[in-house]
PyMOL CGO cylinders between C-alpha atoms (Angstrom):
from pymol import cmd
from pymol.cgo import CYLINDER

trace = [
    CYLINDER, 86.83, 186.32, -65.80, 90.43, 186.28, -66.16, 0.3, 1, 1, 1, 1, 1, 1,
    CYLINDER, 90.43, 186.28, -66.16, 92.42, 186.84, -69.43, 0.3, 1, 1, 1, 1, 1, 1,
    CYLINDER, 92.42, 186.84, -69.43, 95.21, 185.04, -68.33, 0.3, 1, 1, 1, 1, 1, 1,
    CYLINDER, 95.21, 185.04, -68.33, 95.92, 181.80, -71.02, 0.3, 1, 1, 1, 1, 1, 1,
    CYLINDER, 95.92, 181.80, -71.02, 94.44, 178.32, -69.56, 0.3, 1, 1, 1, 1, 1, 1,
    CYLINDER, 94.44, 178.32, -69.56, 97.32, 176.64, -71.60, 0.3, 1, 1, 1, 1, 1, 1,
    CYLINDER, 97.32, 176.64, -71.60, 100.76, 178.68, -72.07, 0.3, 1, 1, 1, 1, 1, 1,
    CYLINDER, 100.76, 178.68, -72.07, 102.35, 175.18, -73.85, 0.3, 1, 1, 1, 1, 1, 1,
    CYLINDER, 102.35, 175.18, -73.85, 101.35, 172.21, -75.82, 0.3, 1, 1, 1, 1, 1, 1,
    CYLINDER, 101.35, 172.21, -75.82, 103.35, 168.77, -76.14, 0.3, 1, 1, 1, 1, 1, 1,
    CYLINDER, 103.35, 168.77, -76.14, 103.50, 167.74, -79.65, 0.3, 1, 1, 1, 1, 1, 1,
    CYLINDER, 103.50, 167.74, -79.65, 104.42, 164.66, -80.47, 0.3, 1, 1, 1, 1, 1, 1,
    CYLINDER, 104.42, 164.66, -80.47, 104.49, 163.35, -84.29, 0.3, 1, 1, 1, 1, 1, 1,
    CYLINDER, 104.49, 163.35, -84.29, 106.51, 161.26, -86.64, 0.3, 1, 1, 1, 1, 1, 1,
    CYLINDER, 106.51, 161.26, -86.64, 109.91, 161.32, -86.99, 0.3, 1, 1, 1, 1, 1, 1,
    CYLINDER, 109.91, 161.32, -86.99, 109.42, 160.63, -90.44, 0.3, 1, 1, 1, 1, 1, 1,
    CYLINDER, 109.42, 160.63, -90.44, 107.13, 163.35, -92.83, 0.3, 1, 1, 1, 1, 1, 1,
    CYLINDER, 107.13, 163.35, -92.83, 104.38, 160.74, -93.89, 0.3, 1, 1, 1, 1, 1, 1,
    CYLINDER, 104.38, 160.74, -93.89, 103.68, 159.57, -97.43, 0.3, 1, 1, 1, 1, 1, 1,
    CYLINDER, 103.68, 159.57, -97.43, 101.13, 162.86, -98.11, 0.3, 1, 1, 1, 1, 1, 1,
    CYLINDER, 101.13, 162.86, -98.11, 102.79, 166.29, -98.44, 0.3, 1, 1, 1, 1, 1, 1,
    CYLINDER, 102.79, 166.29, -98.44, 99.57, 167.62, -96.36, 0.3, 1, 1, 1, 1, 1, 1,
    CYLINDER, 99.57, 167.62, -96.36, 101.28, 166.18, -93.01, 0.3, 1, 1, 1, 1, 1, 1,
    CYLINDER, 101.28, 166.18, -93.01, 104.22, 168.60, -93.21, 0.3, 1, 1, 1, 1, 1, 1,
    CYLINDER, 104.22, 168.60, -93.21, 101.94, 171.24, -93.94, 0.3, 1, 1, 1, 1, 1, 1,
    CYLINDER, 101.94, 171.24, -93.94, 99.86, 170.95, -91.13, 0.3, 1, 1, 1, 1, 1, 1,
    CYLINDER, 99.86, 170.95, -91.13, 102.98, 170.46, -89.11, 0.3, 1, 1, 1, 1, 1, 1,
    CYLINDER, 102.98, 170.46, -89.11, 104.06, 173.52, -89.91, 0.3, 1, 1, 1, 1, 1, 1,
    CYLINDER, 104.06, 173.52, -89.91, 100.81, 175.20, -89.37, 0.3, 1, 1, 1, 1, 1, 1,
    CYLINDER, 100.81, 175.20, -89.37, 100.43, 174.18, -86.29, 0.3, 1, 1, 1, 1, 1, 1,
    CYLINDER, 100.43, 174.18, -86.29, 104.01, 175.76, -85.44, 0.3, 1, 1, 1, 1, 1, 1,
    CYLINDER, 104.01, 175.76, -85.44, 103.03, 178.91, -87.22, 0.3, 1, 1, 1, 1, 1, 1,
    CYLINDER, 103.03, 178.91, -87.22, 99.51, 179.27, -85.05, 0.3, 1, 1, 1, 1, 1, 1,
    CYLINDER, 99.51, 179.27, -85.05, 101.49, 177.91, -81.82, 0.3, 1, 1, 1, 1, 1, 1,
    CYLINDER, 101.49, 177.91, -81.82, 104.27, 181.06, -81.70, 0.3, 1, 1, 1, 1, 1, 1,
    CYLINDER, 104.27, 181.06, -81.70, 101.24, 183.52, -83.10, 0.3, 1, 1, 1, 1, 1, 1,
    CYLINDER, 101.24, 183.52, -83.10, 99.20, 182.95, -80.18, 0.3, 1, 1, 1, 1, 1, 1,
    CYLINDER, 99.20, 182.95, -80.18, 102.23, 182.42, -77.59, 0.3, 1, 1, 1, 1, 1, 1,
    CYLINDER, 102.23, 182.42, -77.59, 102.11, 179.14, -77.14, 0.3, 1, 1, 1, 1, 1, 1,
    CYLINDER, 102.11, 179.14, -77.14, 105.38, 177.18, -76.57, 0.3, 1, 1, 1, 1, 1, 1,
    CYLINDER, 105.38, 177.18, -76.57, 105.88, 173.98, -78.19, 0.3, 1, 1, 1, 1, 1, 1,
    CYLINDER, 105.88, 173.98, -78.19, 107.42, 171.15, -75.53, 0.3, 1, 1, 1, 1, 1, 1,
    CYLINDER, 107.42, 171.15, -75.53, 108.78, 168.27, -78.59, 0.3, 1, 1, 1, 1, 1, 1,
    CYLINDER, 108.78, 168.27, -78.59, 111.22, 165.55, -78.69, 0.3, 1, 1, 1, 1, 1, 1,
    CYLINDER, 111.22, 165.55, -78.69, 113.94, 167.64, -79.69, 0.3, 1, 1, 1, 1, 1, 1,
    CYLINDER, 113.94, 167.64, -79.69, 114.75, 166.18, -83.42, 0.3, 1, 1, 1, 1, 1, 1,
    CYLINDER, 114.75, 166.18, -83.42, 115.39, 167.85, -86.31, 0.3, 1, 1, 1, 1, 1, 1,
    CYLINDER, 115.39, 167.85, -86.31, 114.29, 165.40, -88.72, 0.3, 1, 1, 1, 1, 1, 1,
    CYLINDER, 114.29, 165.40, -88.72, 110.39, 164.73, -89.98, 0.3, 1, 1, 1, 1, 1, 1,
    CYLINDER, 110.39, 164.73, -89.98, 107.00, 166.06, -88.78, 0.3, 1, 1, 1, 1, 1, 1,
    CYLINDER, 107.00, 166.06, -88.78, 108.78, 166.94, -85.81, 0.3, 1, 1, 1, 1, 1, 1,
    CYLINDER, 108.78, 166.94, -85.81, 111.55, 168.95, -87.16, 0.3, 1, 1, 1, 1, 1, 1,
    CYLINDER, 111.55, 168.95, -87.16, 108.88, 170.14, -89.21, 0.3, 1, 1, 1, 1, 1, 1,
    CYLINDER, 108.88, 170.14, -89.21, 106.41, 171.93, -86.17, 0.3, 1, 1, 1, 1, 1, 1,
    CYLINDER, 106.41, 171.93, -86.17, 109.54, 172.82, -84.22, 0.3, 1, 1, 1, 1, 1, 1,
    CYLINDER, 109.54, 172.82, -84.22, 110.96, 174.64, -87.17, 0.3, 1, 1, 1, 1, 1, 1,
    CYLINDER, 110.96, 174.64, -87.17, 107.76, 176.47, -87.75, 0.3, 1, 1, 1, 1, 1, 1,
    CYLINDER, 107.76, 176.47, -87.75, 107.42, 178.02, -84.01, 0.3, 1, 1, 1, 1, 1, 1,
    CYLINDER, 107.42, 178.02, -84.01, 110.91, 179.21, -84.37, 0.3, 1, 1, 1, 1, 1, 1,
    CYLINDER, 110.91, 179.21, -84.37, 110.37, 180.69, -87.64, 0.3, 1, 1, 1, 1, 1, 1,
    CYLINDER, 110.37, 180.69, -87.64, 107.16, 182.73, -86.30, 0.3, 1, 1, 1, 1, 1, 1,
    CYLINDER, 107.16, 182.73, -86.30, 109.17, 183.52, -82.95, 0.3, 1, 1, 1, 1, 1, 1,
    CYLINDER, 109.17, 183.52, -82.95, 107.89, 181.42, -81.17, 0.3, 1, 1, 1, 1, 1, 1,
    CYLINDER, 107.89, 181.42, -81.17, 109.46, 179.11, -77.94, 0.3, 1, 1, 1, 1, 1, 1,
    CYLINDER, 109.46, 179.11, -77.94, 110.84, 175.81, -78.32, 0.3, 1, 1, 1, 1, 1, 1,
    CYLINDER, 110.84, 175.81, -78.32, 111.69, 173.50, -75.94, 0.3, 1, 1, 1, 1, 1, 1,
    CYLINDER, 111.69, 173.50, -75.94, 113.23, 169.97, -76.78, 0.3, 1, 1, 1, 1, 1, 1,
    CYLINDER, 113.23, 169.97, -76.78, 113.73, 166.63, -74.76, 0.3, 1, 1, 1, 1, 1, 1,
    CYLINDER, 113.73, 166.63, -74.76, 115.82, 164.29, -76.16, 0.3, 1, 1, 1, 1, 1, 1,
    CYLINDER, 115.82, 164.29, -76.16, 117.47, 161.23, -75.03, 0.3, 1, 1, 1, 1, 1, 1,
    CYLINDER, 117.47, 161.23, -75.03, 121.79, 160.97, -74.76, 0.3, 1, 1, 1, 1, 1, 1,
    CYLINDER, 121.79, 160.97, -74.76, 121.15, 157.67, -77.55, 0.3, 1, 1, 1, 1, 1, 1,
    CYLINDER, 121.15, 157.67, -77.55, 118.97, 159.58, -79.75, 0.3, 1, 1, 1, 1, 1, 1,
    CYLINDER, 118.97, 159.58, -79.75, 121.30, 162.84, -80.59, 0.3, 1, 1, 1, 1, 1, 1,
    CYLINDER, 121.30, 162.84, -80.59, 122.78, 161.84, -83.34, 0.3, 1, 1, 1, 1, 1, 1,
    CYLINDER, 122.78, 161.84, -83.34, 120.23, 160.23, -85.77, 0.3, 1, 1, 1, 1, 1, 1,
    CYLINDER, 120.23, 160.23, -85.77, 117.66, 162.78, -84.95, 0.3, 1, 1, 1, 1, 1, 1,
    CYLINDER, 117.66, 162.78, -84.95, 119.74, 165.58, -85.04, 0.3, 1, 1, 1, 1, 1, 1,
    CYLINDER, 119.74, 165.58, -85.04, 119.26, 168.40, -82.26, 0.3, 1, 1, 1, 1, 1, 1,
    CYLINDER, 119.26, 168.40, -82.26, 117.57, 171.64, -84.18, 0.3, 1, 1, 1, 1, 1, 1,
    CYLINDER, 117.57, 171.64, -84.18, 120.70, 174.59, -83.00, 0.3, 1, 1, 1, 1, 1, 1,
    CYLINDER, 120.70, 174.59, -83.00, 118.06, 177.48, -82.66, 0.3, 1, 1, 1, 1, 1, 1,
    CYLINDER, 118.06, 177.48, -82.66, 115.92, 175.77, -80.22, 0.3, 1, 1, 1, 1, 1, 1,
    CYLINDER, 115.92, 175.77, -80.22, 116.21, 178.19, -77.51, 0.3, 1, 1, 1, 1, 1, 1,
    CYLINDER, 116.21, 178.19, -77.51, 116.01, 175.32, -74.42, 0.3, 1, 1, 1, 1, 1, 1,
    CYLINDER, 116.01, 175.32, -74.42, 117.36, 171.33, -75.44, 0.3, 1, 1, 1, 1, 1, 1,
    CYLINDER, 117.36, 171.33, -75.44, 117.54, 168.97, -72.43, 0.3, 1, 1, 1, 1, 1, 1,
    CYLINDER, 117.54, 168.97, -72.43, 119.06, 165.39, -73.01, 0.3, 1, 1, 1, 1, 1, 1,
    CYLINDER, 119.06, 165.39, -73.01, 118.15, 163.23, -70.75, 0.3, 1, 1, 1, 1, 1, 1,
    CYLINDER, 118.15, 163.23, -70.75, 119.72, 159.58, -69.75, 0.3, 1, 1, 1, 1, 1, 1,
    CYLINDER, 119.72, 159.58, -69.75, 116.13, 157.43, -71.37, 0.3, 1, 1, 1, 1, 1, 1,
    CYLINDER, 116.13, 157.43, -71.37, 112.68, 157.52, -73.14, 0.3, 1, 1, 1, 1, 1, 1,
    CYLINDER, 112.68, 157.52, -73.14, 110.92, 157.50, -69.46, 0.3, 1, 1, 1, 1, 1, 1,
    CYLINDER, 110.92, 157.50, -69.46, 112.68, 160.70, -68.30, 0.3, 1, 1, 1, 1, 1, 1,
    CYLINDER, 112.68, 160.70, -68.30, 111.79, 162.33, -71.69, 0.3, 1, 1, 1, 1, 1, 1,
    CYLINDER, 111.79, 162.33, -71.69, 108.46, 161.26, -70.75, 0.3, 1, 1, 1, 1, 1, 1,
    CYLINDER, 108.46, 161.26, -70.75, 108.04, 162.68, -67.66, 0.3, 1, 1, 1, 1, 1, 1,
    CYLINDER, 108.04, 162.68, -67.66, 109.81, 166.02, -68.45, 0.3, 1, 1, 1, 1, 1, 1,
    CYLINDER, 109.81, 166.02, -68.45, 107.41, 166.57, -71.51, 0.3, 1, 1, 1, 1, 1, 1,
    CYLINDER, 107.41, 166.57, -71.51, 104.25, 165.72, -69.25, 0.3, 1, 1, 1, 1, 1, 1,
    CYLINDER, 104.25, 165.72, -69.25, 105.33, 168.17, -67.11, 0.3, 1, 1, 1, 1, 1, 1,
    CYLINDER, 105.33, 168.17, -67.11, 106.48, 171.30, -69.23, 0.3, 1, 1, 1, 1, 1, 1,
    CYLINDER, 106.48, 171.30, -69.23, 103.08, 170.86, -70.85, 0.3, 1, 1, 1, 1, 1, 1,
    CYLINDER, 103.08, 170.86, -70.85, 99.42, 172.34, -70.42, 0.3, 1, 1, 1, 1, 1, 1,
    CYLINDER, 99.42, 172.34, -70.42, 97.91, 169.97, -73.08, 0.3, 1, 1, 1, 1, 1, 1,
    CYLINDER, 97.91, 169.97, -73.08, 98.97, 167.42, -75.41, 0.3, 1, 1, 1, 1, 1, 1,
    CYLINDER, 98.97, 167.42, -75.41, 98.62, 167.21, -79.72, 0.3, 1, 1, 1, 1, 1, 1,
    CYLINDER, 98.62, 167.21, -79.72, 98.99, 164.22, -81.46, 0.3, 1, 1, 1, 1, 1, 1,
    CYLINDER, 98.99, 164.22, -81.46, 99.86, 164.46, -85.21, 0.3, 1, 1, 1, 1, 1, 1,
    CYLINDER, 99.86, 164.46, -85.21, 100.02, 161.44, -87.42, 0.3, 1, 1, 1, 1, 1, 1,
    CYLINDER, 100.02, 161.44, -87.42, 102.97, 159.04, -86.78, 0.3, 1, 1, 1, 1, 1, 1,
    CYLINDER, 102.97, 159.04, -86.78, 103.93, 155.83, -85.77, 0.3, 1, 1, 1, 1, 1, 1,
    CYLINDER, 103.93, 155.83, -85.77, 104.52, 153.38, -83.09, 0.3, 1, 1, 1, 1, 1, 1,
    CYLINDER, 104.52, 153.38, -83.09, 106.07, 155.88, -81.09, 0.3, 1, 1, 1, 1, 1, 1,
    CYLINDER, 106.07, 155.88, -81.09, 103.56, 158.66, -81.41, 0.3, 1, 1, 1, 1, 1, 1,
    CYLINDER, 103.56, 158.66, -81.41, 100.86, 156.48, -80.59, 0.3, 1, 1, 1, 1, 1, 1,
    CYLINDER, 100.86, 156.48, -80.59, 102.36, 154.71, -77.61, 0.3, 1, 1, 1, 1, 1, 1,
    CYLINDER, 102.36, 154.71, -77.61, 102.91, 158.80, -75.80, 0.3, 1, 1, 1, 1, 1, 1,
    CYLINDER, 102.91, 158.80, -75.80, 99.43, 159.35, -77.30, 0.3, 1, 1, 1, 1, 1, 1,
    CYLINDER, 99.43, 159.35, -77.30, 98.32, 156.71, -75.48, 0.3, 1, 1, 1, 1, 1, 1,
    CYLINDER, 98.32, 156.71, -75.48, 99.78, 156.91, -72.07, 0.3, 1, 1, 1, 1, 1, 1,
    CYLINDER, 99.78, 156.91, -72.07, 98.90, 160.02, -71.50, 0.3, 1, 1, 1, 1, 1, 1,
    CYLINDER, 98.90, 160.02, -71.50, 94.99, 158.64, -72.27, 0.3, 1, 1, 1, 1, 1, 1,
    CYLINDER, 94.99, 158.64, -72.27, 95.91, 156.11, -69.73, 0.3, 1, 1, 1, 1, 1, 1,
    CYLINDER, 95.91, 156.11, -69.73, 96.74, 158.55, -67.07, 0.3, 1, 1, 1, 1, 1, 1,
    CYLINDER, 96.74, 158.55, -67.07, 94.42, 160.65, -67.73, 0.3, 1, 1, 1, 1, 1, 1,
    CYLINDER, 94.42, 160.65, -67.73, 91.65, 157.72, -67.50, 0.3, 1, 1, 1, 1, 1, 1,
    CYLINDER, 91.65, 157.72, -67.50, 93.14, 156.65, -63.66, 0.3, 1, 1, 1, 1, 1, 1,
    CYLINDER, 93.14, 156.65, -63.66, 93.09, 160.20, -62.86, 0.3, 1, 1, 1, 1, 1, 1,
    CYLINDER, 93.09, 160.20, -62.86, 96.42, 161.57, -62.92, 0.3, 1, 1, 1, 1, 1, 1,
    CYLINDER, 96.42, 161.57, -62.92, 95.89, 164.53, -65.13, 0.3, 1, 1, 1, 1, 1, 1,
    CYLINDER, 95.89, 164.53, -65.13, 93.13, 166.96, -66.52, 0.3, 1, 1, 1, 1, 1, 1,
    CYLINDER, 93.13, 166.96, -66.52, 95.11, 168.10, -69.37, 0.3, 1, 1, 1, 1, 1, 1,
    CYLINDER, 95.11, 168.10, -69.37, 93.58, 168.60, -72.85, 0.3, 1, 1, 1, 1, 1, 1,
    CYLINDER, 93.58, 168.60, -72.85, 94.53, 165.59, -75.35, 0.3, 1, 1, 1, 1, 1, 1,
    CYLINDER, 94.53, 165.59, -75.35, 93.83, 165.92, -78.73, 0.3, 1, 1, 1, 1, 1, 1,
    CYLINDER, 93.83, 165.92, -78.73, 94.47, 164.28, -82.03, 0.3, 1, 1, 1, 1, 1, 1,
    CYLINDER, 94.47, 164.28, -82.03, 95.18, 166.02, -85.28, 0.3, 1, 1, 1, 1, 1, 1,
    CYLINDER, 95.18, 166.02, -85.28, 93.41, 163.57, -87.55, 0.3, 1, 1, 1, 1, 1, 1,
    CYLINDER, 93.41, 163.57, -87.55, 94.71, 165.02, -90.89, 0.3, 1, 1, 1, 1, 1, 1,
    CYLINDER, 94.71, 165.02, -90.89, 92.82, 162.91, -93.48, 0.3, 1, 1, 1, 1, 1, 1,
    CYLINDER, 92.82, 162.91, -93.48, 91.49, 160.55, -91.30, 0.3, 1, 1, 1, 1, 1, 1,
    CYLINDER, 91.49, 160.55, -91.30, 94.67, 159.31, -89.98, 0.3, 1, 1, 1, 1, 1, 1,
    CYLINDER, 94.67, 159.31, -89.98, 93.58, 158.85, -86.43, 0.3, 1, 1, 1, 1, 1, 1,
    CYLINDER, 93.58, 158.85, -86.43, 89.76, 157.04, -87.41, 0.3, 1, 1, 1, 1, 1, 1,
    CYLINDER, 89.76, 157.04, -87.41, 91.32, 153.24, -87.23, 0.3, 1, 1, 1, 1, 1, 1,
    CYLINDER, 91.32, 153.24, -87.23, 92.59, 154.16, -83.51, 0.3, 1, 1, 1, 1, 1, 1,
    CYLINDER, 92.59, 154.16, -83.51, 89.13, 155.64, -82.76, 0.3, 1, 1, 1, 1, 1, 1,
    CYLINDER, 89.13, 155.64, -82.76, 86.67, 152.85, -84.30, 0.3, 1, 1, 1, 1, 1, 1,
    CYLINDER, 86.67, 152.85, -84.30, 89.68, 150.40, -81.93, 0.3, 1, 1, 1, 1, 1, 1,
    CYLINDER, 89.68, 150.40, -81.93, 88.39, 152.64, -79.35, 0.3, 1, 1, 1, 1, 1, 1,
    CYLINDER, 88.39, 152.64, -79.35, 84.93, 151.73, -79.85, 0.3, 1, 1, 1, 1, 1, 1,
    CYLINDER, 84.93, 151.73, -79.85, 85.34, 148.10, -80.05, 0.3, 1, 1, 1, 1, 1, 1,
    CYLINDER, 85.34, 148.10, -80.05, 87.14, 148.64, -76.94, 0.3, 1, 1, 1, 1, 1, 1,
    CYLINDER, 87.14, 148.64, -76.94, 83.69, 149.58, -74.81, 0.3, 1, 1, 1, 1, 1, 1,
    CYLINDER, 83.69, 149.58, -74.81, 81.52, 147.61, -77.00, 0.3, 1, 1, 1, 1, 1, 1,
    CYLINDER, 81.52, 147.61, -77.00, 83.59, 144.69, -75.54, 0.3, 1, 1, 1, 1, 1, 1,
    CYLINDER, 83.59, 144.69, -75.54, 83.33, 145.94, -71.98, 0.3, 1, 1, 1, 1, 1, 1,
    CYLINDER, 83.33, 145.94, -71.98, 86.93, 146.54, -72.01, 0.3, 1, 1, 1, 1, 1, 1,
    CYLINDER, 86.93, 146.54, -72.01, 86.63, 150.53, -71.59, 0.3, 1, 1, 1, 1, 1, 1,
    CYLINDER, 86.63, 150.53, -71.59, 83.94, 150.52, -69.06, 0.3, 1, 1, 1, 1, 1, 1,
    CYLINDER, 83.94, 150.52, -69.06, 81.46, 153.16, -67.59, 0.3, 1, 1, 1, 1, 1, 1,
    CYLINDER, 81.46, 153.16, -67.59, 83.54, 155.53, -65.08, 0.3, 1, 1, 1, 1, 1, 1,
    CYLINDER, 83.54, 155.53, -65.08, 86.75, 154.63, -66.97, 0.3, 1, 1, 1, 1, 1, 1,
    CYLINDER, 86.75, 154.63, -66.97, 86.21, 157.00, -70.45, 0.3, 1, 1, 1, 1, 1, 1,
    CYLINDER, 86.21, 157.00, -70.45, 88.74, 157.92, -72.28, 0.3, 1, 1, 1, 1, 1, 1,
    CYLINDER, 88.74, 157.92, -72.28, 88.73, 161.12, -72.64, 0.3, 1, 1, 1, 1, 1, 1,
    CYLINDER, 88.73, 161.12, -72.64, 90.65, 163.15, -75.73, 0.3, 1, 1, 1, 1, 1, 1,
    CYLINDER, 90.65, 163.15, -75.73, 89.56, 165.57, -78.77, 0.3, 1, 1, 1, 1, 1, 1,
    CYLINDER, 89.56, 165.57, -78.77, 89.42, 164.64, -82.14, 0.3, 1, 1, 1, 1, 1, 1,
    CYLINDER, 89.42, 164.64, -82.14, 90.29, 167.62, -84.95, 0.3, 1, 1, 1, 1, 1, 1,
    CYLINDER, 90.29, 167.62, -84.95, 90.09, 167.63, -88.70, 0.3, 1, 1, 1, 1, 1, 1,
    CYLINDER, 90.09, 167.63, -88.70, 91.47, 170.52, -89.23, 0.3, 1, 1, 1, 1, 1, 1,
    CYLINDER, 91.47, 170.52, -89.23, 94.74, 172.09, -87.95, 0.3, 1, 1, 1, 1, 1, 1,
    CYLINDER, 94.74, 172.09, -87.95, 93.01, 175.90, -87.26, 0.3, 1, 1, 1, 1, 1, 1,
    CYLINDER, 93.01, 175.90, -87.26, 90.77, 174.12, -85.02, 0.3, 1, 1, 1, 1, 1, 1,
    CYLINDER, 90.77, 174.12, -85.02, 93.42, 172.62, -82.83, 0.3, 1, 1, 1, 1, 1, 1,
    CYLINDER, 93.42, 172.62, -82.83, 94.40, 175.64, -80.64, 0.3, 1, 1, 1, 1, 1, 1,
    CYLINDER, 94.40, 175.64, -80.64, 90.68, 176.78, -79.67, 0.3, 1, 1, 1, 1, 1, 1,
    CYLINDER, 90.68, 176.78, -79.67, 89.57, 173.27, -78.53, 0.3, 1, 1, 1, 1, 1, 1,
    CYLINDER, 89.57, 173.27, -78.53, 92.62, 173.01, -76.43, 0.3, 1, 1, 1, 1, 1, 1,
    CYLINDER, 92.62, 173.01, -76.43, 91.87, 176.01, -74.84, 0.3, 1, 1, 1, 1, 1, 1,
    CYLINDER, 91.87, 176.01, -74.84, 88.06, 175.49, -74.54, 0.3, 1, 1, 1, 1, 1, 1,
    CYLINDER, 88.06, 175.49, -74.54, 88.51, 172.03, -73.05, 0.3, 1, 1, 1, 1, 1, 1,
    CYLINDER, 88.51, 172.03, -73.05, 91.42, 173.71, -70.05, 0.3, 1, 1, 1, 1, 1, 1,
    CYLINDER, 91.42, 173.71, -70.05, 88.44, 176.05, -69.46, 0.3, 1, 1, 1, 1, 1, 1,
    CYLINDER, 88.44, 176.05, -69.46, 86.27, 173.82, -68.93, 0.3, 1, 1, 1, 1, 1, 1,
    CYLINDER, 86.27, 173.82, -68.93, 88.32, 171.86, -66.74, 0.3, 1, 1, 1, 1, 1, 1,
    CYLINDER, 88.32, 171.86, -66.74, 89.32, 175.14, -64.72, 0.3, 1, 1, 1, 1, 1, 1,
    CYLINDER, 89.32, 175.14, -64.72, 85.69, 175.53, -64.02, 0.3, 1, 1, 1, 1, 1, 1,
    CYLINDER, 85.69, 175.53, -64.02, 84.98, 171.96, -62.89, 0.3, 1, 1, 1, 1, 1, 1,
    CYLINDER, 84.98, 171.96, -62.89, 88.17, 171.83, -60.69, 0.3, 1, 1, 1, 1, 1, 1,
    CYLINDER, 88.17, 171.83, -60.69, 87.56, 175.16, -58.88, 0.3, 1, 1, 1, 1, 1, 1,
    CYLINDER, 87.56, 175.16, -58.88, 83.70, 174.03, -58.51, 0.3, 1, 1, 1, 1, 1, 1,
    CYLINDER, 83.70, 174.03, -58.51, 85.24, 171.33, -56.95, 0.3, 1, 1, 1, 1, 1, 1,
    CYLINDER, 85.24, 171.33, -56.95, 87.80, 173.30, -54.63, 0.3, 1, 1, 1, 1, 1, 1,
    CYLINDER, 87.80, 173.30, -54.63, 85.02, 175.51, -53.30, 0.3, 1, 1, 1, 1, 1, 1,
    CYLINDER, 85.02, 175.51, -53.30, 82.20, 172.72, -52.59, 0.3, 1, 1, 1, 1, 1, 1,
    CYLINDER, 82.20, 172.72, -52.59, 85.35, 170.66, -50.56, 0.3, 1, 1, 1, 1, 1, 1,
    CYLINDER, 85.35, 170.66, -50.56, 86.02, 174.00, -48.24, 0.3, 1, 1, 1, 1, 1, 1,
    CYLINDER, 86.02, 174.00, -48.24, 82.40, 173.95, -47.57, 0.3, 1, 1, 1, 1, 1, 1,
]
cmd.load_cgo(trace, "trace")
């Protein structure tokens, strides 16, 4: 078996506020700690202010790598963190879209708002038609996630989500869990997809 990484960096995305519990900056930073520890780059929106200035000051502060996608309109009232070691402003929210789906191995979602959940949930939409394999997982810190999930539910009991068309994500209480079911989860999917190379070549 290799001992090469399945997942080398993880898309954060978070508040840009820190949250009315002092436990959501704490995890932030956590995560950012455990993130440069293990060599994992953080891909973020490239602000400076809340949860998000939070995580991205944490990798840096543990030596970690940052990179940082902001939009031109954005810059000034979510500052640009100087020490980031790579910050690419781009012209809109799509390209910052694209750009962080594609620097990243795997996806966290910390608590937030409308904006967290809406990049939480597109990449569950792609995923869910098939256009990625890529780990998603929510940091539910306190619960914060368990109103999406029980949505969720009502969701398939209504026939809405239906059978073929799972969502597929992780759910984590607790922040030193995040990392290893990321990487479990791209294992996993390593396995399936080369499975799947070799039976198509024969």
């Amino acid at each position: 078996m290799s001992d090469q990484k399945p997942v080398k960096s993880i898309c954060v995305y978070c508040g840009s506020g820190f949250g009315d519990d002092p436990v959501f900056a704490a995890n932030a930073a956590a995560l950012g700690r455990a993130m440069a520890e293990q060599g994992v780059n953080l891909v973020y929106g490239g602000g400076n202010v809340g949860l998000m200035g939070t995580v991205a000051q944490a990798v840096l502060d543990h030596g970690g790598y940052v990179t940082g996608i902001i939009p031109d309109f954005l810059k000034s009232r979510e500052k640009l963190l100087d020490e980031v070691q790579e910050t690419i402003v781009v012209p809109d929210m799509h390209t910052r879209k694209r750009l962080m789906f594609e620097k990243a191995d795997a996806f966290v979602a910390l608590p937030g708002g409308i904006g967290t959940l809406e990049e939480l949930v597109e990449q569950m939409t792609w995923a869910q038609l098939g256009r990625h394999t890529k780990p998603i997982l929510m940091l539910s810190t306190k619960g914060f996630w368990k109103p999406l999930l029980t949505l969720f539910a009502h969701m398939r009991e209504q026939g809405f989500i239906r059978p073929g068309l799972e969502l597929s994500y992780l759910v984590a209480e607790q922040v030193e869990d995040v990392i290893p079911m990321i990487e479990a989860a791209a294992r996993r999917v390593g396995i399936v997809e080369n499975a799947d190379l070799i039976e198509t070549k024969f």
